[in-house]
C-alpha positions as CSV (number, residue, x, y, z in Angstrom):
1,X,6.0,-11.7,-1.1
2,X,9.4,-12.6,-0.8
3,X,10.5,-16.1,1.4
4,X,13.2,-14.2,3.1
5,X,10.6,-11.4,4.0
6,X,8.6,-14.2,5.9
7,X,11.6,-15.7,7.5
8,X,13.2,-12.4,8.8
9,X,10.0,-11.9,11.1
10,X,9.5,-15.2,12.0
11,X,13.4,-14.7,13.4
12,X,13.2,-11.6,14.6
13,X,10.3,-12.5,16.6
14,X,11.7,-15.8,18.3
15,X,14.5,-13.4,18.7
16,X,12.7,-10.8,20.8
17,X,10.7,-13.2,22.6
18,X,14.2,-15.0,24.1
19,X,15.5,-11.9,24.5
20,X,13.3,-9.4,25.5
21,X,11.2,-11.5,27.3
22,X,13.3,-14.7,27.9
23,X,11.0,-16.7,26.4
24,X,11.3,-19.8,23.8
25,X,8.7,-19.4,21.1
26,X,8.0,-22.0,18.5
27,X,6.9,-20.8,14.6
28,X,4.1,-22.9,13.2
29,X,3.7,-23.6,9.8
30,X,2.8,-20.5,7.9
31,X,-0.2,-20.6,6.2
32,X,-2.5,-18.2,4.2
33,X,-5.4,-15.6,6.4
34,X,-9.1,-17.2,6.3
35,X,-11.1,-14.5,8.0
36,X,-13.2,-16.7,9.4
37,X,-10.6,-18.2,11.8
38,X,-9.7,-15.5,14.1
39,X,-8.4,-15.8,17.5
40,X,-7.1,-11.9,18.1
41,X,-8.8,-10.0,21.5
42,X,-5.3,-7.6,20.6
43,X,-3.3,-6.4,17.6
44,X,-0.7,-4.6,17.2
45,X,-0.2,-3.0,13.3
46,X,2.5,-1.5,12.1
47,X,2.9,0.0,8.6
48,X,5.6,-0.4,6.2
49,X,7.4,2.0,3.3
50,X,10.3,1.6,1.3
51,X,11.3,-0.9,-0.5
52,X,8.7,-3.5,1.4
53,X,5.4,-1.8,2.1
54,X,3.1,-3.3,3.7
55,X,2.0,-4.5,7.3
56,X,2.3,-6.2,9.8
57,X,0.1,-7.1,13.2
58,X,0.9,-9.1,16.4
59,X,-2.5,-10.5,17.5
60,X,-3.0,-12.3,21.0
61,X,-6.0,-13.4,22.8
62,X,-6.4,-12.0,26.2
63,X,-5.3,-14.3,27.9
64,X,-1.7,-14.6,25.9
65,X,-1.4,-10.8,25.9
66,X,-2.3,-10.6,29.5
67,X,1.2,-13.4,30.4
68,X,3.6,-11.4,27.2
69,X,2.7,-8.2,28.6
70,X,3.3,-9.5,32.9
71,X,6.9,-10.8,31.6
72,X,7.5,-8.0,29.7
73,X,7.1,-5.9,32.3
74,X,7.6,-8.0,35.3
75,X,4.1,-6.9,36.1
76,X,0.4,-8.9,37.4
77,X,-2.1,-6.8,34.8
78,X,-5.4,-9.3,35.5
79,X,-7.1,-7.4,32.4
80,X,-6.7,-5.7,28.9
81,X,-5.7,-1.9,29.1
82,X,-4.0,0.9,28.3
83,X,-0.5,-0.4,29.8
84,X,-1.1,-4.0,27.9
85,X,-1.9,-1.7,24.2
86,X,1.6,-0.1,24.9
87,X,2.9,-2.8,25.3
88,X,1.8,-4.9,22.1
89,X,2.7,-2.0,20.4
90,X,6.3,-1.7,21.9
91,X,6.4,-5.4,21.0
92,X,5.4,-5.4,16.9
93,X,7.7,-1.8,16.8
94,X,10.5,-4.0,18.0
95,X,10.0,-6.9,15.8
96,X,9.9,-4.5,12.9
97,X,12.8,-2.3,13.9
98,X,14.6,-6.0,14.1
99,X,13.6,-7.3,11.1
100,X,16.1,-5.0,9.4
101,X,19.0,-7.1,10.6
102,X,18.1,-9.9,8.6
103,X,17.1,-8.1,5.2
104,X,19.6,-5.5,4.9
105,X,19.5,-5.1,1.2
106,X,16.5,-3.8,1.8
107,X,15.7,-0.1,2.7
108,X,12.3,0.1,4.7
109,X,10.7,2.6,7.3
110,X,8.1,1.5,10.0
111,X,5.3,3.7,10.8
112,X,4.5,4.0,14.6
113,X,2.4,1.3,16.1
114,X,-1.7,0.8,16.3
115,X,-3.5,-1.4,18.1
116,X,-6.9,-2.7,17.9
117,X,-9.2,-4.5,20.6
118,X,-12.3,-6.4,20.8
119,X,-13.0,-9.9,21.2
120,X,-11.8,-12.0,17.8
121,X,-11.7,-8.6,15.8
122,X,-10.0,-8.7,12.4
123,X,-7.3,-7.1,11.4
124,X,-7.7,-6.0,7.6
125,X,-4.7,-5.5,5.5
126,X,-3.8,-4.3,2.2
127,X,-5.5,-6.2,-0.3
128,X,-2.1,-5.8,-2.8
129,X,-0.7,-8.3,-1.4
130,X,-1.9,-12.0,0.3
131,X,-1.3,-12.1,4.1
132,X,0.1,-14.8,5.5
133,X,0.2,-15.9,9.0
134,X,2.8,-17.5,10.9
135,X,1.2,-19.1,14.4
136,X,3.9,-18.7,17.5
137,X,3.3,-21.2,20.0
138,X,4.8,-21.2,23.9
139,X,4.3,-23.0,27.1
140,X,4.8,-20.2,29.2
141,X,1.9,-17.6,27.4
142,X,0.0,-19.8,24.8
143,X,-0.2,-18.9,21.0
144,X,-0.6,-15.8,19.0
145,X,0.0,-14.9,15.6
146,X,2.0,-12.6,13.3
147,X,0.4,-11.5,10.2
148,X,2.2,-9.8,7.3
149,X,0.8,-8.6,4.0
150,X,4.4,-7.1,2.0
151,X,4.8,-6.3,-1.5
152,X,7.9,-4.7,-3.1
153,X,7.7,-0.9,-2.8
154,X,9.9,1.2,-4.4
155,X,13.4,3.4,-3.6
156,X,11.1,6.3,-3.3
């Protein structure tokens, strides 16, 4: 897994925080996935092909989804539900979709977006490649994580 790969979503996601959301979000340090530490009550996946394959999740507890979700849509949702899914999966879609402004070179297509729930479910991703995670931090909504596991994929 490339550097650059890792840095173009941890951009494109402060990026669609300020501006879809107007909100500042800080990247932790990016560390390595121990599936016993898992803070996720919502994911949303998204698949990669192309030159990258791979994927990608957005994972929030309920109580960060539940605040993303109300500014995103200027809405008061007090619970997890079909509008908040939508909307994590809007979310990861975008953050994908943008992440091809910063790695042009590269020629990738995003599958459309899933989304899991359940109290500190796990997410598990292709085992061809080591998944990192990258901890976002906020004042406004909490934490929540992106997690990518990207290999080079071919032309094809």
């Amino acid at each position: 897994m490339k550097v650059e790969w890792i840095n173009a979503f941890i951009l494109a996601t402060r990026d669609t925080f300020q501006k879809m959301l107007m909100l500042q979000v800080e990247a932790g340090k990016p560390y390595l996935l121990n599936e016993q530490e898992n803070m996720k009550d919502i994911s949303g996946m998204i698949g990669l092909t192309g030159t990258i394959k791979g994927a990608v999740v957005i994972g929030f507890t309920e109580d960060s989804a539940l605040k993303t979700v109300n500014k995103f849509l200027c809405a008061e949702y007090t619970q997890l539900g079909p509008d908040i899914s939508d909307a994590v999966g809007e979310l990861v879609n975008i953050i994908a979709g943008y992440v091809k402004k910063f790695i042009q070179k590269e020629k990738f297509g995003i599958s459309l977006p899933s989304i899991a729930r359940g109290p500190k479910h796990m997410v598990y991703m292709p085992k061809y490649a080591p998944t990192i995670v990258i901890p976002f931090s906020s004042p406004e909504i909490g934490d929540f994580v992106l997690e990518a596991a990207l290999a080079e994929g071919s032309d094809a």
